[in-house]
PDB file of N, CA, C, O and CB in Angstrom:
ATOM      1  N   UNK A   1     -10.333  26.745 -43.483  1.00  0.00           N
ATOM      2  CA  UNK A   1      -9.542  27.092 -42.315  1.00  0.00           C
ATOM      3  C   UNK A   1      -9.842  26.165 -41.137  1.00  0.00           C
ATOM      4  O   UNK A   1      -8.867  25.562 -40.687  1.00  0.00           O
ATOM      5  CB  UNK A   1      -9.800  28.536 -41.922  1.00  0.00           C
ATOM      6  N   UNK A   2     -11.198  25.923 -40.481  1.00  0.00           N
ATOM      7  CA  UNK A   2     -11.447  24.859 -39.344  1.00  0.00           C
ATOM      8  C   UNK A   2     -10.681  23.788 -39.720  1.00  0.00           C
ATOM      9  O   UNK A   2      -9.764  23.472 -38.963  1.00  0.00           O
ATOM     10  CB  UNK A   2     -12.946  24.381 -39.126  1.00  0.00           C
ATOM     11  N   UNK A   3     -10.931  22.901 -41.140  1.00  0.00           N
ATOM     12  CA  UNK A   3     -10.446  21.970 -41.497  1.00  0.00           C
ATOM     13  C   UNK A   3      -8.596  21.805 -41.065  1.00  0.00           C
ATOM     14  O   UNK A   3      -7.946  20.818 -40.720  1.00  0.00           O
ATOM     15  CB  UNK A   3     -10.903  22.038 -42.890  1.00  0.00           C
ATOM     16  N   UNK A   4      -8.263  23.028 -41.248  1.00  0.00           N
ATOM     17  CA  UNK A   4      -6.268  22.702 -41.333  1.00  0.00           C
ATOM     18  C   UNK A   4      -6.485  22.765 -39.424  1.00  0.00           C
ATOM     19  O   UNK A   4      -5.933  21.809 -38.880  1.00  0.00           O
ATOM     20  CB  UNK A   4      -4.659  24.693 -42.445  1.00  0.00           C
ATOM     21  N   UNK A   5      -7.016  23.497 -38.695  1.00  0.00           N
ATOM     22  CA  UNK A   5      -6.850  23.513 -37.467  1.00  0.00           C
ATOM     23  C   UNK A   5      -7.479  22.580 -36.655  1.00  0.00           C
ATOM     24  O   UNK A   5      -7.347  22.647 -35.433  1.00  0.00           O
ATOM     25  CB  UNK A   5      -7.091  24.555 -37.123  1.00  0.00           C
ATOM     26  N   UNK A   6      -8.139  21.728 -37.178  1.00  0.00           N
ATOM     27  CA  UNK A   6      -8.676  20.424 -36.735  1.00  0.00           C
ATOM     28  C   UNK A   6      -7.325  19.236 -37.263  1.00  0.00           C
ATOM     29  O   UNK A   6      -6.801  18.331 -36.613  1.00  0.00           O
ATOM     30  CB  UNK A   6     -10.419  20.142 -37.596  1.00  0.00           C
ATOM     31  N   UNK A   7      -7.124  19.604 -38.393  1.00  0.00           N
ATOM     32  CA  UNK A   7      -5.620  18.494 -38.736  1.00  0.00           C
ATOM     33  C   UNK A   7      -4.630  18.845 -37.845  1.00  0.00           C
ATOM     34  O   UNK A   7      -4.033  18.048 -37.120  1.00  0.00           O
ATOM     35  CB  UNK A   7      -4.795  18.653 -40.359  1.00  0.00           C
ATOM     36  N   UNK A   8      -4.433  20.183 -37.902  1.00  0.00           N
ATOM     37  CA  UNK A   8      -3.223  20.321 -36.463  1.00  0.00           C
ATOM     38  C   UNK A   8      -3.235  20.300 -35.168  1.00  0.00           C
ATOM     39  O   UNK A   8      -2.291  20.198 -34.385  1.00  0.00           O
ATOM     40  CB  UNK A   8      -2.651  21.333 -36.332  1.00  0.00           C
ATOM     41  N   UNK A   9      -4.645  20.428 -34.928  1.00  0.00           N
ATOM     42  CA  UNK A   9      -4.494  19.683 -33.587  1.00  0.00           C
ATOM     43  C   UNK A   9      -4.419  18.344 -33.140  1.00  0.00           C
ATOM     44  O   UNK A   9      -3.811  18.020 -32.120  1.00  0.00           O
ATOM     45  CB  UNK A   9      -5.299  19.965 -32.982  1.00  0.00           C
ATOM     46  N   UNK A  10      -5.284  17.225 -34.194  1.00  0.00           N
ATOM     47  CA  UNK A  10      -4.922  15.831 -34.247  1.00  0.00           C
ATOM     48  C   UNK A  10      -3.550  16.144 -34.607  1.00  0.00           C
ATOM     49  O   UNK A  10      -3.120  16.297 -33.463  1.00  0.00           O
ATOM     50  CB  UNK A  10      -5.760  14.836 -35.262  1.00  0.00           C
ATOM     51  N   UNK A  11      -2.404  16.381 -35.467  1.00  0.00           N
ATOM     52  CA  UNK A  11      -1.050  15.939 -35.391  1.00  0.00           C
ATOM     53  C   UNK A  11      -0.266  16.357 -34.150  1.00  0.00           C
ATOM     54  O   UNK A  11       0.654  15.582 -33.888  1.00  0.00           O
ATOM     55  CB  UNK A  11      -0.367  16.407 -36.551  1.00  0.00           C
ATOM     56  N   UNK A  12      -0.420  17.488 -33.248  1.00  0.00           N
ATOM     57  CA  UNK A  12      -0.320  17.685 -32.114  1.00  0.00           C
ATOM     58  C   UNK A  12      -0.631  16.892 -31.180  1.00  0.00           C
ATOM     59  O   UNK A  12       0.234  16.652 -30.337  1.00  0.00           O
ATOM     60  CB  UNK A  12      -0.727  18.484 -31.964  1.00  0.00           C
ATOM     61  N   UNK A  13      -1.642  16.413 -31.096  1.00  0.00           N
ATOM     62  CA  UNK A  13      -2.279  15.337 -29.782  1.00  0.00           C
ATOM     63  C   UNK A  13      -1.214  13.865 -30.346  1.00  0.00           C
ATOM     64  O   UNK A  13      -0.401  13.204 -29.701  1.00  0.00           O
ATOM     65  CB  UNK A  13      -4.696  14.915 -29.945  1.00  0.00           C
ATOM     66  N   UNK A  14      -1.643  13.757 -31.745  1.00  0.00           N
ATOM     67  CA  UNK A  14      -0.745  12.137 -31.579  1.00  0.00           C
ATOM     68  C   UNK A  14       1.071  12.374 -31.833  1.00  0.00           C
ATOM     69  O   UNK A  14       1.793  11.410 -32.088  1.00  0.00           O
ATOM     70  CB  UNK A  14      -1.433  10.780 -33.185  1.00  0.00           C
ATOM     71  N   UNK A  15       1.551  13.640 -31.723  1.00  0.00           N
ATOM     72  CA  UNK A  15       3.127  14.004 -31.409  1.00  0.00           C
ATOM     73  C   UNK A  15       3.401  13.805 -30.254  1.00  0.00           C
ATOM     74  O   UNK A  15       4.301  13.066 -29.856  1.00  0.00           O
ATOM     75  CB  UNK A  15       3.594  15.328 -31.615  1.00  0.00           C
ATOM     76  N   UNK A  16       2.228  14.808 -29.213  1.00  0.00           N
ATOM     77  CA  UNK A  16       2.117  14.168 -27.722  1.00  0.00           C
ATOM     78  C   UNK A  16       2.095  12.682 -26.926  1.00  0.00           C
ATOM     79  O   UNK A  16       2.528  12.465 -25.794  1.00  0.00           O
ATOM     80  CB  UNK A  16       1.073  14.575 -27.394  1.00  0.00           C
ATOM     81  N   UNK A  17       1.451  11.701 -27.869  1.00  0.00           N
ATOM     82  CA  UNK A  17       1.315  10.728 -27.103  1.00  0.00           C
ATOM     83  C   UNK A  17       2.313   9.927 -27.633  1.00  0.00           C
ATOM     84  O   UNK A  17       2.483   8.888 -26.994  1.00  0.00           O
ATOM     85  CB  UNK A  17       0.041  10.206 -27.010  1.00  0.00           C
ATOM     86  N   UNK A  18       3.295  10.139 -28.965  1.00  0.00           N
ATOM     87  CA  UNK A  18       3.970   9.156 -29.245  1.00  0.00           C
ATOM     88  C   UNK A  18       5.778  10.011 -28.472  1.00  0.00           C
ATOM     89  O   UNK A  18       6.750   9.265 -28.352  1.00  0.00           O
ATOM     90  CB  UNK A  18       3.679   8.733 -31.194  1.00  0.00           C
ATOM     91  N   UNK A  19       5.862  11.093 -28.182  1.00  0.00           N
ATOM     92  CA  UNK A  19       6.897  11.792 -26.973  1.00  0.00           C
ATOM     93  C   UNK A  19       6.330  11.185 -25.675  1.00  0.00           C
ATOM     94  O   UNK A  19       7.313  11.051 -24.946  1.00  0.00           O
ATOM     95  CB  UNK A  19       6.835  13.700 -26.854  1.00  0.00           C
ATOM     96  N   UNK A  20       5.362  10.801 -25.099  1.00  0.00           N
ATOM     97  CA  UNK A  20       5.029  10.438 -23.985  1.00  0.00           C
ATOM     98  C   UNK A  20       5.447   9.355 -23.740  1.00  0.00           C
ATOM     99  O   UNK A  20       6.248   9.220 -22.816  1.00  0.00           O
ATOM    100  CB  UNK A  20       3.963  10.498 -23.783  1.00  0.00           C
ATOM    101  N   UNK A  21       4.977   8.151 -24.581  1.00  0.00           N
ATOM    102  CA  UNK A  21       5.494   6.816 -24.963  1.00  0.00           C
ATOM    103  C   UNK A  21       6.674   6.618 -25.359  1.00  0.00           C
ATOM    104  O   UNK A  21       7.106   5.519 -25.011  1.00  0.00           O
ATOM    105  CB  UNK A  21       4.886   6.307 -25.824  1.00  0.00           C
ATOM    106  N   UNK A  22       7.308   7.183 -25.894  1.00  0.00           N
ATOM    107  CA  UNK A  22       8.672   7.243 -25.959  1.00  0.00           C
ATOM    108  C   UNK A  22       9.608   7.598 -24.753  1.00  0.00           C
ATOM    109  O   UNK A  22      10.616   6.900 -24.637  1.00  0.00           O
ATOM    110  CB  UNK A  22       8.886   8.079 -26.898  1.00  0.00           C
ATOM    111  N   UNK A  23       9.389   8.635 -23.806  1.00  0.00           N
ATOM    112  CA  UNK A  23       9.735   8.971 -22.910  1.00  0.00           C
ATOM    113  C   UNK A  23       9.351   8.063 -21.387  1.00  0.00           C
ATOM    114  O   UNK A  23      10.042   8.270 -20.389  1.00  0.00           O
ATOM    115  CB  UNK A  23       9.368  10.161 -23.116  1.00  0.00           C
ATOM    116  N   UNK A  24       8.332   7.185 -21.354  1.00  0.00           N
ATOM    117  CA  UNK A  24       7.983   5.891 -20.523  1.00  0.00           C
ATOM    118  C   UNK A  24       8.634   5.412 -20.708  1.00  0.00           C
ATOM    119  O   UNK A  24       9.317   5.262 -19.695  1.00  0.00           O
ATOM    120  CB  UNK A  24       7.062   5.137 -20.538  1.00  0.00           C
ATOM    121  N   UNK A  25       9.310   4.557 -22.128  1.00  0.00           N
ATOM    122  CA  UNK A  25       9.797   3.528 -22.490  1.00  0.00           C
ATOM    123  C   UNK A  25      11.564   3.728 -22.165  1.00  0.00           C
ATOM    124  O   UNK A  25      12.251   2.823 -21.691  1.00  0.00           O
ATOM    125  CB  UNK A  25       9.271   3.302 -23.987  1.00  0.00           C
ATOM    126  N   UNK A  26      12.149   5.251 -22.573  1.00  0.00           N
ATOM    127  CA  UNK A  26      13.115   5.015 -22.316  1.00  0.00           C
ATOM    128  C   UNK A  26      13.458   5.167 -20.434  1.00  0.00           C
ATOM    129  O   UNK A  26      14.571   4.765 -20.095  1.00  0.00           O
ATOM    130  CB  UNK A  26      13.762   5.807 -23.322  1.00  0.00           C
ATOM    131  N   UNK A  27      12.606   5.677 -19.397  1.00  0.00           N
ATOM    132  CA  UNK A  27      12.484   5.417 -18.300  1.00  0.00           C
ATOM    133  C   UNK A  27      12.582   4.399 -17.349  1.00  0.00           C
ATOM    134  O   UNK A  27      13.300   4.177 -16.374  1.00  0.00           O
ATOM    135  CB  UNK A  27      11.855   5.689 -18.278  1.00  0.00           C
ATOM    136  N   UNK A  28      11.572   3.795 -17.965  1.00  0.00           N
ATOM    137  CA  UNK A  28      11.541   1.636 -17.647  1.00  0.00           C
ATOM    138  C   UNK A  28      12.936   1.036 -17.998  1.00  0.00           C
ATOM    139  O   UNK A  28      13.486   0.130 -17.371  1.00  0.00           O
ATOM    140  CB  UNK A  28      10.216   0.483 -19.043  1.00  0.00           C
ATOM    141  N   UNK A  29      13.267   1.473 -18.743  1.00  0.00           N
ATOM    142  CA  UNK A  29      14.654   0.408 -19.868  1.00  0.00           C
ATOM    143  C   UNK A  29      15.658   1.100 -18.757  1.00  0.00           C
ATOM    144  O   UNK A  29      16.567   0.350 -18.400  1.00  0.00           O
ATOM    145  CB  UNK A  29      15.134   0.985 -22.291  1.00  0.00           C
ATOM    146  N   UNK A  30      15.643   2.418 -18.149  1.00  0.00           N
ATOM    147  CA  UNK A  30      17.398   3.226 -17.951  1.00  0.00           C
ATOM    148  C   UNK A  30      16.748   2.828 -15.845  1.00  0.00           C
ATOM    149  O   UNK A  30      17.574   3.021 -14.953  1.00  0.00           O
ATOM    150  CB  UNK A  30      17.711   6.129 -18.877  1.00  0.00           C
ATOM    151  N   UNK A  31      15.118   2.256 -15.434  1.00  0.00           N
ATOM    152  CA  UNK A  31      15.399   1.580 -14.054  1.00  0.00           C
ATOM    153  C   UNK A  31      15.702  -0.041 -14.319  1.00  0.00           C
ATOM    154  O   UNK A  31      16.093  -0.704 -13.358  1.00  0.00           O
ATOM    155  CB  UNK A  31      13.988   1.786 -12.980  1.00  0.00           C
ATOM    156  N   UNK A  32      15.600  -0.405 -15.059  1.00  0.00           N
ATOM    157  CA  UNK A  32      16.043  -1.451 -15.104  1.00  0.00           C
ATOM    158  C   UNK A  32      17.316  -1.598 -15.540  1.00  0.00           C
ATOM    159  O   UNK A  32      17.537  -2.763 -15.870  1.00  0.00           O
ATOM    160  CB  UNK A  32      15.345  -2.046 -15.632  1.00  0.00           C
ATOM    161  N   UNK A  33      17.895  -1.140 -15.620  1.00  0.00           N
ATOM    162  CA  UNK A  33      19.736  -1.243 -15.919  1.00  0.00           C
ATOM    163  C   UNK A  33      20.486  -1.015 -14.396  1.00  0.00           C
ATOM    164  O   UNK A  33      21.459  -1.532 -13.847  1.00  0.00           O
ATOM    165  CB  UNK A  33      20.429   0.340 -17.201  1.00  0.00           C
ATOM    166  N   UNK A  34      19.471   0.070 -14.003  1.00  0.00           N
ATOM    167  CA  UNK A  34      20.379   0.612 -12.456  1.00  0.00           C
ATOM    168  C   UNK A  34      20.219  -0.600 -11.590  1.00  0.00           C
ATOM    169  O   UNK A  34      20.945  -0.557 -10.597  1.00  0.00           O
ATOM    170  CB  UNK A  34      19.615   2.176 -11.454  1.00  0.00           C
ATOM    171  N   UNK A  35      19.617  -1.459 -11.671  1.00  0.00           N
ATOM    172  CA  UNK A  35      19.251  -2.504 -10.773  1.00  0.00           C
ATOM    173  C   UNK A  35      20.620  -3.006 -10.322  1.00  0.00           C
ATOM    174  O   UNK A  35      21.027  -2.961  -9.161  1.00  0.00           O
ATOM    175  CB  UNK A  35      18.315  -3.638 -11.447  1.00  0.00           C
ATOM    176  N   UNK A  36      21.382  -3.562 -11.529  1.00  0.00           N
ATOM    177  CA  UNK A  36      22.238  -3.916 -11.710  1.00  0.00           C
ATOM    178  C   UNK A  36      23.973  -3.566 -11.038  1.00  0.00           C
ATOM    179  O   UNK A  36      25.024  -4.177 -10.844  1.00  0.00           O
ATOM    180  CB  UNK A  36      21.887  -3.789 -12.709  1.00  0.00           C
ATOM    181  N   UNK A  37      23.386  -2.136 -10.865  1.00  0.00           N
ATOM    182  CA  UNK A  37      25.035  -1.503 -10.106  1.00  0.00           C
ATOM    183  C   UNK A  37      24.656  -1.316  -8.827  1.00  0.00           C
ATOM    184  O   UNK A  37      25.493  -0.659  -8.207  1.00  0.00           O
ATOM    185  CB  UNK A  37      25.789   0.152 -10.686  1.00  0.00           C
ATOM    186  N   UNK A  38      23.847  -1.594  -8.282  1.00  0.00           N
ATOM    187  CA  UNK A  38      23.843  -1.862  -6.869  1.00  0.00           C
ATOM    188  C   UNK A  38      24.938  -1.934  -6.050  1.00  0.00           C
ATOM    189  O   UNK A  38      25.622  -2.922  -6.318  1.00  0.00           O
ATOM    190  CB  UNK A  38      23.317  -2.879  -6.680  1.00  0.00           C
ATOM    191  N   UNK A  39      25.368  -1.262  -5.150  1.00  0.00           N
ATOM    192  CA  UNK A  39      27.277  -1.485  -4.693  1.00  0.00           C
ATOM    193  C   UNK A  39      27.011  -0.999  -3.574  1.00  0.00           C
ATOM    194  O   UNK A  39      27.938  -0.419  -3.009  1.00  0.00           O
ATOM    195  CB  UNK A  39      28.781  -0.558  -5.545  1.00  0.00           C
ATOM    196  N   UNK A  40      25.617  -1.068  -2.849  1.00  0.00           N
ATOM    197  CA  UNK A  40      25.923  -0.741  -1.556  1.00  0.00           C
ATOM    198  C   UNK A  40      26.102  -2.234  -0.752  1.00  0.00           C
ATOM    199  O   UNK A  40      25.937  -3.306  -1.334  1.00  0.00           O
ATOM    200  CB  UNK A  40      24.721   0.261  -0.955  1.00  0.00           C
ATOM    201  N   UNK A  41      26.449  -2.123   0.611  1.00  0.00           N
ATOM    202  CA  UNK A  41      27.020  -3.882   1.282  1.00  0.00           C
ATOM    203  C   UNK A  41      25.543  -3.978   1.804  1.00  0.00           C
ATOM    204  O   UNK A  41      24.634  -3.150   1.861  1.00  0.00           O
ATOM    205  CB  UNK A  41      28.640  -4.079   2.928  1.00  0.00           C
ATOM    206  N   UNK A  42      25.666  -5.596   2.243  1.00  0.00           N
ATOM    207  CA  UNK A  42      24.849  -5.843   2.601  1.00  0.00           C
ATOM    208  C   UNK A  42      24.070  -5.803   4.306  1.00  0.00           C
ATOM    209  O   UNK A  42      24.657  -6.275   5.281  1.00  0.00           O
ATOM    210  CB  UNK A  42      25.061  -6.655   2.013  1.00  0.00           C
ATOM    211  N   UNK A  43      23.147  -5.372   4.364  1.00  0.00           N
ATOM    212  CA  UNK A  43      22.336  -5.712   5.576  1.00  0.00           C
ATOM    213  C   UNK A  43      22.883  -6.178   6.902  1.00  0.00           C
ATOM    214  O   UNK A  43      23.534  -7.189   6.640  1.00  0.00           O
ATOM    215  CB  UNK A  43      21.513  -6.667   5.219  1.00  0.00           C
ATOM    216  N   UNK A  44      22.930  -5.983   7.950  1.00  0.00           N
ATOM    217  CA  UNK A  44      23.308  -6.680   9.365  1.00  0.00           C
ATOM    218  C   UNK A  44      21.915  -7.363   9.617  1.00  0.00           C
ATOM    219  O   UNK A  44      20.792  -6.914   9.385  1.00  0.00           O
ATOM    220  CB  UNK A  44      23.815  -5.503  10.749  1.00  0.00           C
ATOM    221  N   UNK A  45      22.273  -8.513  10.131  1.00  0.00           N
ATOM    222  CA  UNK A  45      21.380  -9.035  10.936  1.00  0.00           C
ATOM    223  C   UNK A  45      20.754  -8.582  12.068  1.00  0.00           C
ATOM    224  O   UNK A  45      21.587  -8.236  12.905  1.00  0.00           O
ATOM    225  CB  UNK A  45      21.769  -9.873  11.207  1.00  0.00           C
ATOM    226  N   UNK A  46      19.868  -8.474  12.350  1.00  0.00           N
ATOM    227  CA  UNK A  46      19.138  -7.828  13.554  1.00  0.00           C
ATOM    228  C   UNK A  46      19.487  -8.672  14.804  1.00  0.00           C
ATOM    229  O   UNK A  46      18.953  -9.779  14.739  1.00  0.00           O
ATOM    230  CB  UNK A  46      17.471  -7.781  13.334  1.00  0.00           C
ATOM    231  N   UNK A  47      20.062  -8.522  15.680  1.00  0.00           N
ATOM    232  CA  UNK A  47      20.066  -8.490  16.750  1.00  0.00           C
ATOM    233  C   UNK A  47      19.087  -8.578  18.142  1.00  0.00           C
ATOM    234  O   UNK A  47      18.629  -7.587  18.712  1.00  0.00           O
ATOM    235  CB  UNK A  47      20.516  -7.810  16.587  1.00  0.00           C
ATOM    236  N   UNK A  48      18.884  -9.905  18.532  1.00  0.00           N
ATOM    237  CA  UNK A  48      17.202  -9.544  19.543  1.00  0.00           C
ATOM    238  C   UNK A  48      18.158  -9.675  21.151  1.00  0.00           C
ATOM    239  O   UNK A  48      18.900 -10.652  21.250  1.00  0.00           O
ATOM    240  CB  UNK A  48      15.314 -11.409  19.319  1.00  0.00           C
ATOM    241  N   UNK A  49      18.086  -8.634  22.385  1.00  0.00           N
ATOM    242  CA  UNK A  49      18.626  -8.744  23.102  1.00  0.00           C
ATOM    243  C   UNK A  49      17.732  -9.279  24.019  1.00  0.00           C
ATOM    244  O   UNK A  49      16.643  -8.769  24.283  1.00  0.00           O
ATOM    245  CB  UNK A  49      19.252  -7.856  23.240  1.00  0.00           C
ATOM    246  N   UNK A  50      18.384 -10.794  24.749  1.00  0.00           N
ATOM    247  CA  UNK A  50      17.177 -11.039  25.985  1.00  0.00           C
ATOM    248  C   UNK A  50      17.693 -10.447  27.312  1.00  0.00           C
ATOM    249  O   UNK A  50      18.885 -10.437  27.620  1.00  0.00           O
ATOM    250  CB  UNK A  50      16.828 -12.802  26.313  1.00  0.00           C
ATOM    251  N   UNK A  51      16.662  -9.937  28.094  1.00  0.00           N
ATOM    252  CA  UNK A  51      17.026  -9.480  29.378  1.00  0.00           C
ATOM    253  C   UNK A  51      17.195 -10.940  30.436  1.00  0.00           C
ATOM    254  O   UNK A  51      16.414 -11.854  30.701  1.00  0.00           O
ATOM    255  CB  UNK A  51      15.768  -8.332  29.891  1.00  0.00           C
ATOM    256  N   UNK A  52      18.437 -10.669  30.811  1.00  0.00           N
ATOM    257  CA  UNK A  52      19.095 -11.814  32.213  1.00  0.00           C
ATOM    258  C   UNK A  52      18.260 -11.135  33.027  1.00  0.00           C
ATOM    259  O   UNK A  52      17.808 -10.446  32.112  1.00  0.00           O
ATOM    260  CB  UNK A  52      21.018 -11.836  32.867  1.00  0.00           C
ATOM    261  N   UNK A  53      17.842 -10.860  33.701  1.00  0.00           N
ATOM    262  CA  UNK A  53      16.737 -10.702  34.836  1.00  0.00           C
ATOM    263  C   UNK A  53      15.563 -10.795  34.845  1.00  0.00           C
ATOM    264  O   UNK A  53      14.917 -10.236  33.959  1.00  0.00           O
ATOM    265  CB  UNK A  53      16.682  -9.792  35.307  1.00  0.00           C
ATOM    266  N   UNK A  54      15.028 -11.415  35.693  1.00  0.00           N
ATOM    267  CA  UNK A  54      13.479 -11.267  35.823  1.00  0.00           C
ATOM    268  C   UNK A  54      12.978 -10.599  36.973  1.00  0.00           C
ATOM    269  O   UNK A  54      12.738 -10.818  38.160  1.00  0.00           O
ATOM    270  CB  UNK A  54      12.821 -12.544  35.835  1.00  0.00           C
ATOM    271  N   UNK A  55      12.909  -9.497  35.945  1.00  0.00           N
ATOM    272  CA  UNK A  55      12.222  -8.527  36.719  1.00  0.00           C
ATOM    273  C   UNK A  55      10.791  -8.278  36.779  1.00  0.00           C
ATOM    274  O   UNK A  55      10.456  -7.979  35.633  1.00  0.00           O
ATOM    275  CB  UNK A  55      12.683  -7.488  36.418  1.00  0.00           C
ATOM    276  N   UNK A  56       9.577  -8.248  37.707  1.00  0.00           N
ATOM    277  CA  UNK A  56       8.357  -8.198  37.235  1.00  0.00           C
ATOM    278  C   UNK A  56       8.023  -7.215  36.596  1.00  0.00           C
ATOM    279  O   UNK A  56       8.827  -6.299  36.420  1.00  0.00           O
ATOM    280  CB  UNK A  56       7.593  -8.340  38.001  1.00  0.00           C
ATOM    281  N   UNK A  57       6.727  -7.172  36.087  1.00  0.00           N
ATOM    282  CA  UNK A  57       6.189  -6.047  34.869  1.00  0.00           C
ATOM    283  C   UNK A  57       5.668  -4.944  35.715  1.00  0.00           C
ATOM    284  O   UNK A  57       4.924  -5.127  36.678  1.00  0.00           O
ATOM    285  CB  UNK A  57       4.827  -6.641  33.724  1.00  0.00           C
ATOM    286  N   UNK A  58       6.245  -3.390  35.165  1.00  0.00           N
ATOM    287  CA  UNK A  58       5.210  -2.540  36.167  1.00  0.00           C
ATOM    288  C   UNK A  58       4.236  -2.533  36.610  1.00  0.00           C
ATOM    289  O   UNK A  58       3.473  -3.122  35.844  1.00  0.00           O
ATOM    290  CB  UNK A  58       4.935  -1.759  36.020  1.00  0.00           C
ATOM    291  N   UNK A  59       3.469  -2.006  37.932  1.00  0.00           N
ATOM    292  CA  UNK A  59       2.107  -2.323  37.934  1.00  0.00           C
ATOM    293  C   UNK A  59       1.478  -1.420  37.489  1.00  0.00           C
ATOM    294  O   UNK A  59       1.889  -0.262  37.571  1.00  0.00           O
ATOM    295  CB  UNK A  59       1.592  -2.638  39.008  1.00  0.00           C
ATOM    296  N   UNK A  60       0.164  -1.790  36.830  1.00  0.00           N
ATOM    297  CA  UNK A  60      -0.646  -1.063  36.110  1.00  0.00           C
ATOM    298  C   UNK A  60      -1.483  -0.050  36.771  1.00  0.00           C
ATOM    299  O   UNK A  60      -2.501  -0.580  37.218  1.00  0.00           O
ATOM    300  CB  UNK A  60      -1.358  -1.861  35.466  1.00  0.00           C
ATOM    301  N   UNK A  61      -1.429   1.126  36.979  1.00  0.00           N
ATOM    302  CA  UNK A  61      -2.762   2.332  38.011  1.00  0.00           C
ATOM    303  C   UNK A  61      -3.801   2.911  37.343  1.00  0.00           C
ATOM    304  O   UNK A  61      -4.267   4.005  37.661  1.00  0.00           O
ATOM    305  CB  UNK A  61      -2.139   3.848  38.676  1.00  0.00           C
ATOM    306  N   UNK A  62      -4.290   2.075  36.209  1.00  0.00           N
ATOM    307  CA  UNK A  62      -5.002   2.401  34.979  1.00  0.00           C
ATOM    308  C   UNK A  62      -6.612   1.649  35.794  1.00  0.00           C
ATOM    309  O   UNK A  62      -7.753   2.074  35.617  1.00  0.00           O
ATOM    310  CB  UNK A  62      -4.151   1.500  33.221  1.00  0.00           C
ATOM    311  N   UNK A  63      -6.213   0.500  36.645  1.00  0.00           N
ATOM    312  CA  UNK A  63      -7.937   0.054  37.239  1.00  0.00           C
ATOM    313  C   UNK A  63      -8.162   0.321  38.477  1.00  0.00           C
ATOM    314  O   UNK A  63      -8.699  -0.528  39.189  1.00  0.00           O
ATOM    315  CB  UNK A  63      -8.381  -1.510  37.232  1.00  0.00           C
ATOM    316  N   UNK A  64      -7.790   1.557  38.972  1.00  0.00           N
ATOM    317  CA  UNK A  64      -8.057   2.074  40.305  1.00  0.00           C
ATOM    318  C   UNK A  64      -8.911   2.789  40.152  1.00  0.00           C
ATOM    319  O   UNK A  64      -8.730   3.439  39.123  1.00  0.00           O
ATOM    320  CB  UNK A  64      -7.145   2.669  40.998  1.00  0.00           C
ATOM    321  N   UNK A  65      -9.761   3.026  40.628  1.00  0.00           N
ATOM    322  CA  UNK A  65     -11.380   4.084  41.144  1.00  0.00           C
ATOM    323  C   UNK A  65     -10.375   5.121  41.495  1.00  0.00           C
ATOM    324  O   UNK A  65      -9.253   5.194  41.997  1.00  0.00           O
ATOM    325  CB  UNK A  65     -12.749   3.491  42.845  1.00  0.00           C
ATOM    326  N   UNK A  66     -11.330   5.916  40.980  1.00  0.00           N
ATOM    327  CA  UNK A  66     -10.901   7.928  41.129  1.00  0.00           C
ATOM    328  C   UNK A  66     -10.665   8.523  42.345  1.00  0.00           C
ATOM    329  O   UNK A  66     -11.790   8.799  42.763  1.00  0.00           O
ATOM    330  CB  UNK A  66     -12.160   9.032  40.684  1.00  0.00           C
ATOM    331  N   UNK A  67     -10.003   8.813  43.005  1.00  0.00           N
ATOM    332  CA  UNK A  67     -10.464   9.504  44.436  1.00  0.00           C
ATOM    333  C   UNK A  67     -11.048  10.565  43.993  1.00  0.00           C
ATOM    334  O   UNK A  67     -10.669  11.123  42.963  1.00  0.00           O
ATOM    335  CB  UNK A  67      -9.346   9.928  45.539  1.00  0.00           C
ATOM    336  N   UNK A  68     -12.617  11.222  45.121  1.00  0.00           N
ATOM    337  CA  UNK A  68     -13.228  11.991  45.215  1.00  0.00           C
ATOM    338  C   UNK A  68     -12.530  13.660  45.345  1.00  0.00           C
ATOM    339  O   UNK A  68     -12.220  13.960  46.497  1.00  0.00           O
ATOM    340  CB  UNK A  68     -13.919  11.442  46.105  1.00  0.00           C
ATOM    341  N   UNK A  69     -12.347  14.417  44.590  1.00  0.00           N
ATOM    342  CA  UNK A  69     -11.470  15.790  45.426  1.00  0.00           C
ATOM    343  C   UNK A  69     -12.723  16.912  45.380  1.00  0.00           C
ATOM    344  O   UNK A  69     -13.463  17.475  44.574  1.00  0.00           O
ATOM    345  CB  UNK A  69      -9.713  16.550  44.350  1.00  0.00           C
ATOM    346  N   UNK A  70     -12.387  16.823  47.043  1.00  0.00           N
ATOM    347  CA  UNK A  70     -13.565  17.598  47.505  1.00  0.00           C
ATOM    348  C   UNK A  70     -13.764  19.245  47.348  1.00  0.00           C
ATOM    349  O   UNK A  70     -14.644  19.958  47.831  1.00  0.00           O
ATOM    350  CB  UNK A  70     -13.612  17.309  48.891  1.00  0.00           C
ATOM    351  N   UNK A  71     -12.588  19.608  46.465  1.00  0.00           N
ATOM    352  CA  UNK A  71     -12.394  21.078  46.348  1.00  0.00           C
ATOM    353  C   UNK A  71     -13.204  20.976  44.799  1.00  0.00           C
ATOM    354  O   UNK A  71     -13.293  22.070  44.241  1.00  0.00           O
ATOM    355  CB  UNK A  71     -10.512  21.737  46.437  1.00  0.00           C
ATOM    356  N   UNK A  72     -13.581  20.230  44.321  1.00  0.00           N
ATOM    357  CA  UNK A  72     -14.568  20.548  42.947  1.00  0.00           C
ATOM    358  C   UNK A  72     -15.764  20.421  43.681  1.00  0.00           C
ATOM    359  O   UNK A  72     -16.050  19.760  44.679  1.00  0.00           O
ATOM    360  CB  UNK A  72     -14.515  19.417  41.475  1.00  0.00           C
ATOM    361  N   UNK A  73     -16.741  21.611  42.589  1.00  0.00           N
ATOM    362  CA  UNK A  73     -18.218  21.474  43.549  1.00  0.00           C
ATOM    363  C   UNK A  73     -18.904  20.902  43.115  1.00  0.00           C
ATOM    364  O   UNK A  73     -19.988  20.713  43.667  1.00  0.00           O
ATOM    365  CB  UNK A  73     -19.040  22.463  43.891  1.00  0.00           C
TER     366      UNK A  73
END
C-alpha cells in the first residue's frame, strides 16, 4: 500500500509540473502575438512652454532668524 501511494503522488507532482509548463508556454506564445495588434495612435510630442517674462524668483523666508514671542514662557 505505501508503495502505490508513493507512485501516486510522484505521478501527481510530475502531472503538476508538466500542466504548469504547459500553461507558461502557452502564455509567452498568446503575449507575444498581442504585440502585434497594437492599434492604439501614436504619442504627442511633449510640449516645453518658455515663459516671455522675466520675472524674478520668489524670495525665499526660509533664512530669517525666529522672532522671539514673548507670550511663551
Amino acid at each position: 500500500m505505501r508503495r502505490h501511494e508513493l507512485e501516486m503522488k510522484k505521478l501527481v507532482r510530475d502531472l503538476v509540473v508538466v500542466a504548469m509548463l504547459g500553461i507558461f508556454s502557452i502564455a509567452a506564445f498568446a503575449q507575444k502575438q498581442g504585440q502585434d495588434k497594437d492599434k492604439r495612435p501614436p504619442k504627442e510630442t511633449v510640449r516645453v512652454v518658455d515663459r516671455k517674462d522675466n520675472r524674478p524668483p520668489p524670495p525665499q523666508n526660509n533664512n530669517q532668524p525666529k522672532q522671539n514671542d514673548k507670550k511663551k514662557p
